[in-house]
N, C-alpha and C positions, 0 to 999 in steps of 0.2 A: 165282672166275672160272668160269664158263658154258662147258661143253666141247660144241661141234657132235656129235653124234651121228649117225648114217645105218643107219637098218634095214631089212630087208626087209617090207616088206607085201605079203602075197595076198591077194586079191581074189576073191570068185568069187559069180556071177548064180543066184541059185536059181530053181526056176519057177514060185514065188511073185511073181516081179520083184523082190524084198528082195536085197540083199546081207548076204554075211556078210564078216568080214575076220578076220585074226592076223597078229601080227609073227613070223617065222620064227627071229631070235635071242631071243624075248623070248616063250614060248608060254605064261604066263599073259596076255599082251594078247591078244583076240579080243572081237571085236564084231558089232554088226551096224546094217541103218540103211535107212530107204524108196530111199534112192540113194546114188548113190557119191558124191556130196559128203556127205553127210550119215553114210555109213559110215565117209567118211577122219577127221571133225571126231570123231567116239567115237572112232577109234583112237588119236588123238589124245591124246583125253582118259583115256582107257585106261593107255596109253603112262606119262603125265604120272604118275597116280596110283599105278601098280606100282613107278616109280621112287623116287619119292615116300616111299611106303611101307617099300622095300627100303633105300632111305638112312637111315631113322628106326631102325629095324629094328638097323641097323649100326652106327650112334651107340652107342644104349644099350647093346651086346654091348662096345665100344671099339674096335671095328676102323677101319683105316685106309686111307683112299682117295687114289687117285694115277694121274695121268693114264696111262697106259701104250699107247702108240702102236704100234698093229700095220698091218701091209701086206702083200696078197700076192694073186696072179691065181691 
């Protein structure tokens, strides 16, 4: 089953006009993109791939994954 995730992305306007982006829990995600829709669909895809990869990565080692629910202000 599919666990919703939520991370922080930054965003910031170069004075090329380009954006660049990174997820702040997640700093091998960073990207970039001609606009901000187009920088959020790479982080995206970024995002997807690191995950992706770290899962695979984890399997083959045998380690074991399990939803663990944290909260806090």
């Amino acid at each position: 089953m599919a666990m919703k995730q939520i991370y922080t992305a930054v965003y910031k306007k170069e004075k090329s006009g380009t954006y660049v982006a990174w997820i702040e829990e997640l700093p091998e995600a960073n990207t970039q993109g001609k606009t901000l829709s187009e920088t959020r669909e790479n982080l995206r895809d970024a995002v997807r791939m690191i995950l992706s990869y770290k899962r695979k990565k984890e399997a083959q080692k045998g380690l074991r994954r399990e939803a663990f629910p944290l909260a806090f202000a």
